[in-house]
C-alpha positions as CSV (number, residue, x, y, z in Angstrom):
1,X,103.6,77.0,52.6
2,X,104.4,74.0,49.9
3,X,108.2,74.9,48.7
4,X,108.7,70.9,47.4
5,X,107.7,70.4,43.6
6,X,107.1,66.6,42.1
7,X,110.2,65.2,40.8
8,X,112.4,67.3,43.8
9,X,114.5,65.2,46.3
10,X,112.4,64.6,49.4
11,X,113.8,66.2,52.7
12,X,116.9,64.6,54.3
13,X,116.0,62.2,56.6
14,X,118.2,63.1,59.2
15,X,117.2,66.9,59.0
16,X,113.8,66.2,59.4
17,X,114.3,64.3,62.7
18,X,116.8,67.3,63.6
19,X,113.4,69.7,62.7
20,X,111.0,67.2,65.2
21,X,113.4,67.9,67.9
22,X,113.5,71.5,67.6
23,X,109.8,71.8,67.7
24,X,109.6,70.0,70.8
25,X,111.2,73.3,71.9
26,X,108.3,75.2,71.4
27,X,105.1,75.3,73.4
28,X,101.8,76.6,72.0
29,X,100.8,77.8,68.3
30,X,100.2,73.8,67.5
31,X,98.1,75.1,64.6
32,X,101.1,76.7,63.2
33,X,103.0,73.4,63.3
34,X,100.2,70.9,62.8
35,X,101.8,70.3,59.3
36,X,105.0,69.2,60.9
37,X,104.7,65.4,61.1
38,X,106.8,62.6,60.7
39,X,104.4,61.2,58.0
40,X,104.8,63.9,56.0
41,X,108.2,65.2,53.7
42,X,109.6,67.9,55.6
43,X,109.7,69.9,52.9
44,X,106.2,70.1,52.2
45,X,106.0,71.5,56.0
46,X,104.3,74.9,56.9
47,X,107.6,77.4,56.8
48,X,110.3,75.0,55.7
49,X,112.0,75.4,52.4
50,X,114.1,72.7,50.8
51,X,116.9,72.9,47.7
52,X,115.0,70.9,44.8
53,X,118.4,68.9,44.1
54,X,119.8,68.0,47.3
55,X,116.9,67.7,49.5
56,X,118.5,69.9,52.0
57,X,116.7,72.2,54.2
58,X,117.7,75.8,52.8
59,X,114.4,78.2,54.1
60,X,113.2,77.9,57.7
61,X,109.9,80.8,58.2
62,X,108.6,81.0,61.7
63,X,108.1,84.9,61.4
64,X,104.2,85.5,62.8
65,X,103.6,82.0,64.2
66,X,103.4,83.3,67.8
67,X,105.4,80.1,69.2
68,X,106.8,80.2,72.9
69,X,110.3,78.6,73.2
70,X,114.1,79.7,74.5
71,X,116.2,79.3,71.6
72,X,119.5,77.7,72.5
73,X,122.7,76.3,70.8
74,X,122.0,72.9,69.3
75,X,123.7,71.0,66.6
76,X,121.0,70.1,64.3
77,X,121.9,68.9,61.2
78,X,120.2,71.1,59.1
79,X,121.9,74.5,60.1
80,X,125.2,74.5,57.8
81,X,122.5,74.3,54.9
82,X,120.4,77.2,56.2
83,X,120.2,80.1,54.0
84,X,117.2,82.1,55.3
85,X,116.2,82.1,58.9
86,X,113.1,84.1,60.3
87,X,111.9,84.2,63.3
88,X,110.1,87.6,63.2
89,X,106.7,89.1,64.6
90,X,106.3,86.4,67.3
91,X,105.8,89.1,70.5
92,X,108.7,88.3,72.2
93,X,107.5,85.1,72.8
94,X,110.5,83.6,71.8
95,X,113.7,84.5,73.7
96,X,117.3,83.8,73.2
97,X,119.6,83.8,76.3
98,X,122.6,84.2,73.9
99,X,123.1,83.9,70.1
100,X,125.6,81.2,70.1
101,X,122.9,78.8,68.1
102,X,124.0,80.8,65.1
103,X,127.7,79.8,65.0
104,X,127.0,76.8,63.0
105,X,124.7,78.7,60.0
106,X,127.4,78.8,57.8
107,X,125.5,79.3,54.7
108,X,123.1,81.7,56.5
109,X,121.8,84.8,54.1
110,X,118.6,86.1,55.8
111,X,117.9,86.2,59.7
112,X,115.5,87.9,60.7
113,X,114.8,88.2,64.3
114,X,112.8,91.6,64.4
115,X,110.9,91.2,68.0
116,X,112.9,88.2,69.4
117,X,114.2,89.1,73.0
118,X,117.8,88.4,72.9
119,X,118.3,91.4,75.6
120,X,120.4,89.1,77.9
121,X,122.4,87.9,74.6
122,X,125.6,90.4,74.7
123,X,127.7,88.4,72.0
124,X,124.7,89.4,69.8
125,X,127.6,91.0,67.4
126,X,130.2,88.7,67.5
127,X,127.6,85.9,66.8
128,X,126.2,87.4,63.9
129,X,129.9,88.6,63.1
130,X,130.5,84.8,62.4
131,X,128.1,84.7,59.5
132,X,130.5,85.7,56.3
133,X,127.6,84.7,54.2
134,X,125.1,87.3,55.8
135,X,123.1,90.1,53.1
136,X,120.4,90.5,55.4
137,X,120.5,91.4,58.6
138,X,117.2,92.2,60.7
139,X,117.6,93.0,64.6
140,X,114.7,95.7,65.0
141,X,112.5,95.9,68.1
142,X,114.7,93.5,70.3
143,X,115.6,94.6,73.0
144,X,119.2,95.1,73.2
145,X,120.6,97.7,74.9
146,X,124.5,97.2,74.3
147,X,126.2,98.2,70.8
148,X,129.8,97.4,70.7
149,X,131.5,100.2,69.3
150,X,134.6,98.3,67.7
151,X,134.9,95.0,65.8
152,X,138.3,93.3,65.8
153,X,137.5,92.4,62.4
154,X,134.7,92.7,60.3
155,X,133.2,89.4,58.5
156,X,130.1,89.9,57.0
157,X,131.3,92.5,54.2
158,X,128.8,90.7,51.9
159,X,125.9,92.7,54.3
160,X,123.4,95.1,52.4
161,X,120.0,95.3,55.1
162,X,121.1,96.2,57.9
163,X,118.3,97.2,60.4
164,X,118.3,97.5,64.0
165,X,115.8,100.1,65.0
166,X,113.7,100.4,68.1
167,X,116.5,99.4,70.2
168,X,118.0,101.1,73.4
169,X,121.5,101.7,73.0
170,X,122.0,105.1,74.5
171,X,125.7,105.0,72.3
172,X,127.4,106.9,70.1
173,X,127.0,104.7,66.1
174,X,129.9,102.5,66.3
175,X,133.1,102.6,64.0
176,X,132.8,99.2,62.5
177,X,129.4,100.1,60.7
178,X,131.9,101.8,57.9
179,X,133.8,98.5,57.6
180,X,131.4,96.9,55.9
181,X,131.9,98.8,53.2
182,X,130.6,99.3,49.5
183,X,127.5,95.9,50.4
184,X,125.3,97.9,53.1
185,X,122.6,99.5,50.6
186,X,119.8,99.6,53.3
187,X,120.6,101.1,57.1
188,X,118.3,101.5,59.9
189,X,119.2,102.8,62.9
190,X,116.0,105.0,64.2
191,X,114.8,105.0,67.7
192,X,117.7,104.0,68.9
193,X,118.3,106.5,71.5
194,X,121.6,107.2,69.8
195,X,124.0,110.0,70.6
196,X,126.7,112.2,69.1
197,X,127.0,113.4,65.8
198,X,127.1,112.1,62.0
199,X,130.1,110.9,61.1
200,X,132.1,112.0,58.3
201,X,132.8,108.4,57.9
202,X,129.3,107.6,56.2
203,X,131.2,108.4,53.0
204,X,132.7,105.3,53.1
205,X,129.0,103.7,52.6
206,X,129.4,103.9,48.8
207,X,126.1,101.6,48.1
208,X,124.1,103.1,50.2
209,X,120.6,103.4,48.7
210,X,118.6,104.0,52.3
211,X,120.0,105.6,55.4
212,X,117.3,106.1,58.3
213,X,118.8,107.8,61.7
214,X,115.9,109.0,62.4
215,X,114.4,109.7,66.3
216,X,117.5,109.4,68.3
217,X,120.0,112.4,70.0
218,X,122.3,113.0,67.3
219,X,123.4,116.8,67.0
220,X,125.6,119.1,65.5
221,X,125.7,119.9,61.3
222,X,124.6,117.4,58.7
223,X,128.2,116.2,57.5
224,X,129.2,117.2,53.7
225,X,130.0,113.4,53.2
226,X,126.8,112.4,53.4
227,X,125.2,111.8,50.6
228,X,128.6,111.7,48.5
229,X,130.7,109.0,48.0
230,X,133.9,109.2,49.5
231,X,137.2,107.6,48.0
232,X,141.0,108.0,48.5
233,X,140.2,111.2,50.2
234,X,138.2,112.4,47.0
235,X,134.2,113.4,47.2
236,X,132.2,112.1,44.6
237,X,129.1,113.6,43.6
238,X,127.5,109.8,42.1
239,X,126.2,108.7,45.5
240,X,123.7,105.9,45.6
241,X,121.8,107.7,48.5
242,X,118.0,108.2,47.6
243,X,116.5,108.2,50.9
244,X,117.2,109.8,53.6
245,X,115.9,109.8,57.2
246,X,116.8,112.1,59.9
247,X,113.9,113.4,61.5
248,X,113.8,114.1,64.9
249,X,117.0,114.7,66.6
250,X,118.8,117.9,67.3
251,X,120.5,118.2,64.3
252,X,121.8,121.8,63.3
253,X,123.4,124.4,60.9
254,X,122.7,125.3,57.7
255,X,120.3,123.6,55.6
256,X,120.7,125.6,52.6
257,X,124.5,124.3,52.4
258,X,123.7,120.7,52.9
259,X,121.0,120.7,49.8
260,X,123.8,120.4,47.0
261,X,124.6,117.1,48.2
262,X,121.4,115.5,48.2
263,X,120.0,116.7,44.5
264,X,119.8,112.7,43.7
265,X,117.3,111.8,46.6
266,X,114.2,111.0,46.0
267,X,113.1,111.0,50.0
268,X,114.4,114.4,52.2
269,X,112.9,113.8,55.8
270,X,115.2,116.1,57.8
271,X,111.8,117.2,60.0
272,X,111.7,118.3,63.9
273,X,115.6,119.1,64.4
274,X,117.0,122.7,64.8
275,X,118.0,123.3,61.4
276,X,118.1,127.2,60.0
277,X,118.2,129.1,57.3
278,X,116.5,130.1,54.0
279,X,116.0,127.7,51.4
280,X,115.9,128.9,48.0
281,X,114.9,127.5,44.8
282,X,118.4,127.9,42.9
283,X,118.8,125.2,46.4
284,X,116.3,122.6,44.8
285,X,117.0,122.9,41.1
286,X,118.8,119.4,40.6
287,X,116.0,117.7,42.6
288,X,114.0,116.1,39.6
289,X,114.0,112.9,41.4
290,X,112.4,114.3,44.6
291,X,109.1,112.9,46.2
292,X,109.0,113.4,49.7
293,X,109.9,116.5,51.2
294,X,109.6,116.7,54.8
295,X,111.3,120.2,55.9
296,X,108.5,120.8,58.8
297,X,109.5,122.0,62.9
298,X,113.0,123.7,61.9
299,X,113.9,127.5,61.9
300,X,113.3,127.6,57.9
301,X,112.4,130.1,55.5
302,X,111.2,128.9,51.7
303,X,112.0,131.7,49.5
304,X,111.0,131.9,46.1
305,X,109.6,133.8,42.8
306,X,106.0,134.1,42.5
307,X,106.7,132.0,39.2
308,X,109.0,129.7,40.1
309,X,107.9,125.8,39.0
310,X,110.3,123.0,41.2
311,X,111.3,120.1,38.8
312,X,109.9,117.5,41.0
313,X,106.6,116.1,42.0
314,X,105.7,115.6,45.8
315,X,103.7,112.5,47.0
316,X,104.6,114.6,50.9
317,X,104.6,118.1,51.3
318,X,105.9,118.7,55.0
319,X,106.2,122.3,55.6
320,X,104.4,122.4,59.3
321,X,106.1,125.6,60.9
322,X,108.2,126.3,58.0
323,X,107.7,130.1,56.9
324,X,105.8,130.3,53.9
325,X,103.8,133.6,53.8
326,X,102.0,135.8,54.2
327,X,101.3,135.2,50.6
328,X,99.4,131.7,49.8
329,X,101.8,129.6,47.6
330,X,101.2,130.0,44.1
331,X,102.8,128.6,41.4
332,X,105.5,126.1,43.2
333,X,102.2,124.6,44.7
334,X,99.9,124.9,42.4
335,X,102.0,122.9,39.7
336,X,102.2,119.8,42.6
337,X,99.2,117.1,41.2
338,X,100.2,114.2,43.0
339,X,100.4,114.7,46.4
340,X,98.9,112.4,49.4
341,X,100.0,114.0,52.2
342,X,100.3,118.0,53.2
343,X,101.2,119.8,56.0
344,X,101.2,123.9,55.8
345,X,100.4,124.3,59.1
346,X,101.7,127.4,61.7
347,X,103.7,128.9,58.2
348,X,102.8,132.6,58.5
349,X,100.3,132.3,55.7
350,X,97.8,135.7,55.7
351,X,95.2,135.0,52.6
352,X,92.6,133.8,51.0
353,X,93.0,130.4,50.1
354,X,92.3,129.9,45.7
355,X,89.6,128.3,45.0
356,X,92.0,125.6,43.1
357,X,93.6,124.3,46.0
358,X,91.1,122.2,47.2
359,X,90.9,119.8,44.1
360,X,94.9,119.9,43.3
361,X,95.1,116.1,44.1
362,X,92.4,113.7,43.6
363,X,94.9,111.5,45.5
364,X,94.6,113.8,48.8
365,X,94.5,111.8,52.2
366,X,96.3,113.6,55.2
367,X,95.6,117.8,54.9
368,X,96.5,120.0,57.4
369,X,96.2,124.0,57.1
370,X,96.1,124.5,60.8
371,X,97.3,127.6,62.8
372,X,97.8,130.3,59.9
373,X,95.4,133.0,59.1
374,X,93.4,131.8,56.1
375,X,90.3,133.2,54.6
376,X,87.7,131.8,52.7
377,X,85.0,129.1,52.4
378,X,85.3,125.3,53.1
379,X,84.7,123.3,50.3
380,X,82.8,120.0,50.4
381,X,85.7,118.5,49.2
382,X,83.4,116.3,46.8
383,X,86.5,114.9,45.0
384,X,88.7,113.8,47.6
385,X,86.5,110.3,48.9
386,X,90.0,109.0,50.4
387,X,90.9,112.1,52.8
388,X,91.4,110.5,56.2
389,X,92.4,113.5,58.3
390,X,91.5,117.1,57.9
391,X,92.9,120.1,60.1
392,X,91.6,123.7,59.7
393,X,91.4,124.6,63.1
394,X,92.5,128.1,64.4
395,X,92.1,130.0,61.2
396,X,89.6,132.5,59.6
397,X,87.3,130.9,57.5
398,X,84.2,131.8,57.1
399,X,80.8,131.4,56.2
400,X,78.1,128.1,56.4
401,X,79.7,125.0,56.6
402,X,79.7,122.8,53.0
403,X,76.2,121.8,52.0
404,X,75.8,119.0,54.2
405,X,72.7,117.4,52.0
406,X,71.6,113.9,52.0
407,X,73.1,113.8,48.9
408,X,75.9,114.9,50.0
409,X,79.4,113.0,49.2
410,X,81.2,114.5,52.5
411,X,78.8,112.8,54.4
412,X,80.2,109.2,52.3
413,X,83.8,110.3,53.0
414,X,84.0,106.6,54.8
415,X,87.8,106.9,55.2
416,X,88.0,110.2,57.4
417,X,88.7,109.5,60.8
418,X,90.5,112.9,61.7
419,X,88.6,116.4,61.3
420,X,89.6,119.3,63.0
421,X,87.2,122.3,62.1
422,X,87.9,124.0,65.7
423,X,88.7,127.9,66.4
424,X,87.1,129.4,62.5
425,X,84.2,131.7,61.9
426,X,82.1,128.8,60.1
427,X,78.0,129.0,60.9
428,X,75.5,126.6,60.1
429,X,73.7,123.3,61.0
430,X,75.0,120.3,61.4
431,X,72.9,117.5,59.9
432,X,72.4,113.8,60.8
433,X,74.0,112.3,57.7
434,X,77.8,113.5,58.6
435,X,77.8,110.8,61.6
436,X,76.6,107.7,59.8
437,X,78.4,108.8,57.0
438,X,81.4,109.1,58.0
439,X,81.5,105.7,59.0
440,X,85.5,105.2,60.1
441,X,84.2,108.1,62.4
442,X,83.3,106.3,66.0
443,X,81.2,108.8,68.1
444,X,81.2,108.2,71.9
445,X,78.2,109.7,74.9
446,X,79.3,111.2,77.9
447,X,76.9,114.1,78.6
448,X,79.3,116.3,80.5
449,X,81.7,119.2,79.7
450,X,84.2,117.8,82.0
451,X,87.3,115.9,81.2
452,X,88.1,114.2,84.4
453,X,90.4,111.5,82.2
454,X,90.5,109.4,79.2
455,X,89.9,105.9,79.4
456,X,90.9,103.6,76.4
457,X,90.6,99.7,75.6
458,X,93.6,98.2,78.1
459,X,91.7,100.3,80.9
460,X,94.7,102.9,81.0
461,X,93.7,106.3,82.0
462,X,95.4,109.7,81.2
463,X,94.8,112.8,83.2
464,X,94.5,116.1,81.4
465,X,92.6,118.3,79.7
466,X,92.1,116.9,76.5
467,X,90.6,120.4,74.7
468,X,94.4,121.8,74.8
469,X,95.9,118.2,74.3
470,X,94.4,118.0,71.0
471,X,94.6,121.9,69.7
472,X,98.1,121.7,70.5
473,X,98.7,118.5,68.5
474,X,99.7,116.2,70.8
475,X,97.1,113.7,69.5
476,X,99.4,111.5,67.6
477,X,101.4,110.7,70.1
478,X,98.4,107.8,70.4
479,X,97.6,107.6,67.6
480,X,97.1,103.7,67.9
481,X,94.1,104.6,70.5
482,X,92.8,108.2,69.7
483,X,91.8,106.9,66.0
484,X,88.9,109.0,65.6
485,X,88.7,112.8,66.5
486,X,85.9,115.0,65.4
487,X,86.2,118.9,66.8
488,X,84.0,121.7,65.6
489,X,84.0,123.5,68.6
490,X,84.4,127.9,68.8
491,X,82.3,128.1,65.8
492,X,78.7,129.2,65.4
493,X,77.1,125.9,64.7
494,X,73.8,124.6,65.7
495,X,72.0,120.5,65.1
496,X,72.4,117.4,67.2
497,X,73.8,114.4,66.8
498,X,71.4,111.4,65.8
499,X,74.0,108.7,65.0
500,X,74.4,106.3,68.5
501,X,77.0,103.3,67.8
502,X,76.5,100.6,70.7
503,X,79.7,98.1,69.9
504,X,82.3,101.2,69.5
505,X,85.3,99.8,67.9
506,X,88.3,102.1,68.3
507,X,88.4,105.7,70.5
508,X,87.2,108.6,69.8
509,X,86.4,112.6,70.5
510,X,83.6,114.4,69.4
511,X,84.0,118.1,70.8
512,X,81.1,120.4,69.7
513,X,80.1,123.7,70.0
514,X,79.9,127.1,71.9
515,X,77.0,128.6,70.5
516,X,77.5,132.9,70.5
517,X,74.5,133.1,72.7
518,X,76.8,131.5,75.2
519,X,74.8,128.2,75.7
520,X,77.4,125.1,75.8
521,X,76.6,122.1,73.7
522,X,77.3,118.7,75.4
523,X,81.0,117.4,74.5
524,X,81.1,113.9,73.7
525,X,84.3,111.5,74.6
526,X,85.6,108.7,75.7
């Protein structure tokens, strides 16, 4: 990275001595600091940013370089001048015992320190408390496992990112979060093992554009603040909120009377909590804006006319376990073009899925029907070449599989790496051209039925049996390892596979067949 231009004031002379010395602290990842020589102008340096006029050292990027060091308090001369500090995505190779080093980065605006291990560091707040100049603030994946829950005083008001997800700190979400006041426009706080409810007090965040809580132990309603500015004791209805995470928890009530509030948002994610209710579409009238709906694993009914047509367009329809039936969804669905992602799975659905369905979106890449009791036949889903995972399994349809040609363009769907055909009434031969053809599909050899354990890359193996683990969806809790599942099995399908890949890359699970005459194909898996 070059950030001097010709004619800028060369680097300070006494800050590039200052940088020398603090790469001294670091051991390994010399490529990454090869640049870093006294012969050359600091600010030409790999990751170091300098102000044009003054020759000051404003931008220091480590983020990625995969240096070892303990960072400590020194005073180098180039902190006061700092405005953007990042540090991120180095494996927690670097570690900080405490986070006093940041008391003199008076001009500081960005630190990022995403996957630094500061665990031992419990001033962590009152350091970064110290920064008044601070809009970004980026503590995700660190380790820490304390969260104050009071600030005397709170000095960085000029905050708007705030992240500090994938942390452990088992608390309740601390009072001085609403002191910062109308900054904070971005807020992470998921998978934080956080406790408790929603405070009312998130009214106070007037800004807020992004509010992700999602994955921790909160319960109880969805507070009427939210969503809503609040001021002088008076709820107004021109929030900033437009997305809006709270998935996973054990949040409850009514659904139906939350919905007012959020008619501005353009994500809802308020998936796998124990919210009830019916939802109606006099509920989702204002919701022009909306384009990711995520409603699924709650105790929800979606109830509306035959002709009703939402004012919005999805990009993510999540609906998984949400009743929807017995009738397919008709209109409301059918006017939907633009979708990527669906999820209609386990929602009551009796019928014959339309023939127009399947060629909605041309954008289509995650579908999943599973667990309801359509009808009809598989298409060959010709027009969507960037579908990636497909579940049908434990429904009724029926008939031969999709032409499966050699001209066929499911068999050059190179993208799908998930298909889930398992538990239907489908008949018909399997042909050669669907393994090589599928190339993101990885097919694996074992010639037994058993499933003794699954073994993947780092040698780890899990013992259970995988035919329920992955008809009961529990496959994407590894999703990083089980990349590619194929499973056609309790269907009447007959061929062989001819594809054999020597240098696997990634895992996967090729479960055939039961024929009806009883005879039990090999299962392939790894």
């Amino acid at each position: 990275m070059e950030m001097a231009l010709i004619g800028a004031v060369p680097c300070m002379d006494s800050e590039q001595e200052a940088l020398l010395k603090f790469k001294e602290g670091f051991r390994g990842a010399s490529e990454s600091f090869s640049s870093w020589t006294a012969e050359e102008d600091c600010c030409n340096w790999r990751g170091v940013g300098c102000d044009n006029t003054t020759g000051h050292v404003t931008i220091l990027d480590l983020h990625g370089r995969d240096p070892y060091n303990i960072l400590q308090a020194h005073e180098y001369s180039w902190k006061p001048h700092l405005e953007s500090l990042d540090l991120s995505g180095n494996g927690f190779s670097l570690r900080a015992e405490n986070l006093s080093w940041v008391y003199g980065l008076s001009s500081l605006k960005v630190l990022d320190l995403g996957g630094v291990d500061p665990s031992n560091a419990e001033d962590w707040l009152d350091a970064v408390n110290m920064l008044p100049s601070l809009v970004k603030l980026r503590l995700f994946y660190c380790k820490l496992s304390k969260l104050p829950q009071n600030l005397y005083h709170v000095n960085f008001t000029s905050l708007k990112f705030l992240d500090l997800s994938f942390n452990n700190f088992s608390s309740t979400i601390p009072n001085w979060l609403f002191d910062i006041g109308h900054s904070l426009v971005y807020l992470n706080l998921s998978r934080c093992q956080l406790q408790g409810v929603i405070a009312d007090a998130f009214g106070n965040l007037a800004s807020l554009i992004s509010l992700d809580l999602s994955k921790n132990g909160l319960e109880g309603p969805i507070p009427l603040t939210l969503g809503l500015f609040q001021e002088q004791g008076e709820l107004n209805r021109s929030s900033s909120l437009r997305e809006l995470y709270l998935s996973s928890n054990g949040l409850n009530g009514s659904l139906a009377r939350s919905l007012p509030q959020f008619s501005q948002l353009v994500v809802l994610d308020v998936a796998m909590n124990c919210m009830e209710d019916s939802t109606k579409e006099a509920h989702l009238l204002k919701f022009s804006s909306l384009r990711v709906l995520d409603l699924s694993s709650n105790s929800l009914a979606l109830e509306v006319s035959s002709s009703w047509i939402p004012p919005f367009q999805l990009e993510t329809i999540g609906l998984r376990s949400c009743l929807l039936g017995p009738k397919f969804p008709q209109y409301w669905l059918r006017s939907q073009k633009s979708f990527s992602a669906i999820d209609i799975s386990n929602s009551g659905i009796v019928d014959v899925v339309p023939d127009w369905f399947w060629n909605l979106s041309s954008r289509i890449m995650n579908m999943n029907l599973s667990f309801n009791e359509l009808k009809g036949n598989v298409p060959d889903f010709s027009s969507q070449l960037q579908l990636s995972q497909l579940d049908l399994t434990s429904n009724n349809f029926w008939s031969p599989l999709p032409r499966f040609s050699a001209n066929s363009r499911l068999c050059q769907l190179k993208y799908l790496n998930y298909l889930n055909l398992s538990s239907n009434n489908l008949t018909g031969t399997i042909p050669s051209c669907v393994f090589p053809g599928m190339v993101s599909l990885e097919v694996m050899h074992y010639p037994y039925m058993s499933y003794p354990y699954m073994a993947y890359s780092d040698g780890v193996k899990l013992t259970f049996n995988f035919r329920e683990f992955i008809r009961n969806h529990r496959s994407y809790y590894f999703s990083n390892y089980f990349s590619y599942v194929l499973d056609l099995s309790s269907n009447n399908l007959s061929g062989k596979d001819s594809h054999r890949s020597n240098e696997p890359r990634r895992i996967a699970i090729l479960e055939f067949v039961k024929k009806s005459s009883g005879r039990t194909y090999p299962t392939k898996h790894r």
